[in-house]
FIPAFI-461978 format. One record per residue (C-alpha): x, y, z; residue number from 1. Coordinates in nm, 4 decimals. Each point is the difference from the previous one (the first is absolute). Example, Ala and Ser with C-alpha at 12.3 -4.5 7.8 and 13.67 -1.06 7.14 Angstrom:
// residues 2
{atom {1.2300, -0.4500, 0.7800}, 1}
{atom {0.1370, 0.3440, -0.0660}, 2}
//
This chain:
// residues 114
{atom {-7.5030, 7.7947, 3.4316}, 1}
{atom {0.3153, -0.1805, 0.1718}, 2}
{atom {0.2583, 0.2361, 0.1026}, 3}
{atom {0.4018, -0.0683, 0.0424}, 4}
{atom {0.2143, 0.2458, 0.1643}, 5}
{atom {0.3619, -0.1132, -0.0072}, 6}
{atom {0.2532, 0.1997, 0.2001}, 7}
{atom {0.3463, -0.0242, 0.1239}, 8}
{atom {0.2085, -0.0484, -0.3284}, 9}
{atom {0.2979, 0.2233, -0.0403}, 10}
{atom {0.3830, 0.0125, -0.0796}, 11}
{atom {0.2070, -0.2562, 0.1777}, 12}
{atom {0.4080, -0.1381, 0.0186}, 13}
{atom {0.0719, -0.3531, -0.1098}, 14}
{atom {-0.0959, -0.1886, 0.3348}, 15}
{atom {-0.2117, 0.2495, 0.1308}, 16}
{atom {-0.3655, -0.0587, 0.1107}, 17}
{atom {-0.3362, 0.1474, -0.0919}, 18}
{atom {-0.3579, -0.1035, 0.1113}, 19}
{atom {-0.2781, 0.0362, -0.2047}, 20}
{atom {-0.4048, 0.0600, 0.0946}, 21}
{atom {-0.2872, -0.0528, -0.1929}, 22}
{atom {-0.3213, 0.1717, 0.1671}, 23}
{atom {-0.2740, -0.2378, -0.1592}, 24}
{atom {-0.3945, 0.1356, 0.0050}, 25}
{atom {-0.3028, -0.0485, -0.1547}, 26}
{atom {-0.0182, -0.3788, 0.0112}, 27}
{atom {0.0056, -0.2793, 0.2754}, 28}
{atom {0.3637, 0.0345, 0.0998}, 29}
{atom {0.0511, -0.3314, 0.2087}, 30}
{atom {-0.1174, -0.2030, -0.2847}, 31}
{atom {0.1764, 0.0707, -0.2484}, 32}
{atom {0.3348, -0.0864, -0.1325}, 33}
{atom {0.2363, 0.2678, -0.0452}, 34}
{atom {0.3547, 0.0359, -0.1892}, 35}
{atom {0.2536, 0.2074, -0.1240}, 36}
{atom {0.1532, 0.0343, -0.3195}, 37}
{atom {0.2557, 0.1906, -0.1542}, 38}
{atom {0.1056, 0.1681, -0.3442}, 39}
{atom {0.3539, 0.0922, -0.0861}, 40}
{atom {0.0524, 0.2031, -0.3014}, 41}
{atom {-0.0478, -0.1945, -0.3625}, 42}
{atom {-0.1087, -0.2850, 0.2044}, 43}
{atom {-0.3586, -0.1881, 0.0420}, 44}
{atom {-0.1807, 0.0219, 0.3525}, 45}
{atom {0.1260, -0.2639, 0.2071}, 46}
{atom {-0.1410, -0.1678, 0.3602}, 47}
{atom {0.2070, 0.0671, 0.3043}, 48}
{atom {-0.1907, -0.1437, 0.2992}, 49}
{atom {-0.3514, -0.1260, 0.0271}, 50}
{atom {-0.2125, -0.0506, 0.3838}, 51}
{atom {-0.2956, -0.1754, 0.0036}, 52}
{atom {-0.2389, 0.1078, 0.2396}, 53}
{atom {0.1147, -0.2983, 0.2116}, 54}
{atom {0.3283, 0.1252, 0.0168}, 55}
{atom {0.1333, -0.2532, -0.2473}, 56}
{atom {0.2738, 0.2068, -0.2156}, 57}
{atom {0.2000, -0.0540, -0.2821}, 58}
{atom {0.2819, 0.1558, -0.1779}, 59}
{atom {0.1851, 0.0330, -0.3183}, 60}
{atom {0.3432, -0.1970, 0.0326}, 61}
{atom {0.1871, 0.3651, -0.0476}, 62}
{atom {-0.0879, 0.1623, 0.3210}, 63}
{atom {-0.0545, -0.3252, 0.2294}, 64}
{atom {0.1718, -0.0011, 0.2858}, 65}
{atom {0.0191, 0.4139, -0.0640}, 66}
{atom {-0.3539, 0.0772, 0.0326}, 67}
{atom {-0.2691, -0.0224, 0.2061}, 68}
{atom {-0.4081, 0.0892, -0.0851}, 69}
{atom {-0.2307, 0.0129, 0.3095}, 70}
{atom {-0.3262, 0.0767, 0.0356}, 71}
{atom {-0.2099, 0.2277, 0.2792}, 72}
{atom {-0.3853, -0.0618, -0.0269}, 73}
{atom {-0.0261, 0.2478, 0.3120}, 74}
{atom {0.1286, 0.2699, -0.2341}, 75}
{atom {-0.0967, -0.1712, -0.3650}, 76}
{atom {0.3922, 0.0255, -0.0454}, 77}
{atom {0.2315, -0.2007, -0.2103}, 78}
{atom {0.3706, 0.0138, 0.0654}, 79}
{atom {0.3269, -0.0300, -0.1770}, 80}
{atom {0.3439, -0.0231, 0.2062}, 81}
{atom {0.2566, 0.0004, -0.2721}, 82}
{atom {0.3601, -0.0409, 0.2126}, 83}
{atom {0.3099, -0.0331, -0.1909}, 84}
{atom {-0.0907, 0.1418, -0.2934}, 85}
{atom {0.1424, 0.0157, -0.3171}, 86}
{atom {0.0683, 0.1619, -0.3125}, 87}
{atom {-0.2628, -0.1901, -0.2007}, 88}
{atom {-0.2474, 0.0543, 0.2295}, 89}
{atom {-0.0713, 0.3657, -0.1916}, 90}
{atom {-0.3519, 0.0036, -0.0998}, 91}
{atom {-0.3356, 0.1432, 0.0701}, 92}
{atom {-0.1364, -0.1935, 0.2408}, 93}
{atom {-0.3938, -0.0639, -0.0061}, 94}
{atom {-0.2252, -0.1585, 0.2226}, 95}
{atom {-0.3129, -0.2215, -0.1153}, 96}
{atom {-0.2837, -0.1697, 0.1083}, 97}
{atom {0.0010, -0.3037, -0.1365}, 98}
{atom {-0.3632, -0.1991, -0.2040}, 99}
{atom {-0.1799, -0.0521, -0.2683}, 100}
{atom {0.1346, 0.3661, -0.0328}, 101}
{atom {0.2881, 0.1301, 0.1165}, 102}
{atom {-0.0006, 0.4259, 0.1528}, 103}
{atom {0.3378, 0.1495, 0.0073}, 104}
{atom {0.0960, 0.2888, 0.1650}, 105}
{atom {0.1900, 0.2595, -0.1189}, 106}
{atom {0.3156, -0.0738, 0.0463}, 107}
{atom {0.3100, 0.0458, 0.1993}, 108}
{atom {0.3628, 0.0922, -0.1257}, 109}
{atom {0.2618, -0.1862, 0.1638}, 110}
{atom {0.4164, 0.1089, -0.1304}, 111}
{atom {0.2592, -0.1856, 0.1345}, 112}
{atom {0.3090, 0.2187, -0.0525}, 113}
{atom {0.3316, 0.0611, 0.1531}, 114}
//
């Protein structure tokens, strides 16, 4: 069974930073496209970045230019750099691996406050 382990969420000031992990197992890793979402309260699961396993990412236009996904096959590790952040980035963040179907992890709470 695939297994997600997100870490590194927490409570944050407007323009602070925060990395995320996702420790991926149970599957071929450098495969497989990966991506993180997020959920805000009262609001539907949205895409934040996506990463190929050629290294080919994509984002959602809110957090471009903010955010960065990566990807370490070495350590079957996705990434999330999230500079500058912002009040509406609140939200449990979740990793997934991405197919036919889609594993999530169990999430990771990210609070911007001041």
């Amino acid at each position: 069974q695939v297994r997600l382990v997100e870490s590194g969420g927490g409570l944050v000031q407007p323009g602070g930073s925060l990395r995320l992990s996702c420790a991926a197992s149970r599957f071929i890793f450098s495969i497989t496209p990966m991506a993180w979402y997020r959920q805000a309260p009262g609001k539907q699961r949205e895409l934040v970045a996506r990463i190929t396993s050629g290294n080919t990412t994509n984002y959602a236009v809110s957090v471009k230019g903010r955010f960065t996904i990566s990807r370490d096959n070495a350590k079957n590790t996705v990434y999330l750099q999230m500079n500058s952040l912002k009040f509406e980035d609140t939200a449990v963040y979740y990793c997934a691996r991405e197919g036919p179907r889609t594993d999530w992890g169990q999430g990771t709470q990210v609070t911007v406050s001041s």
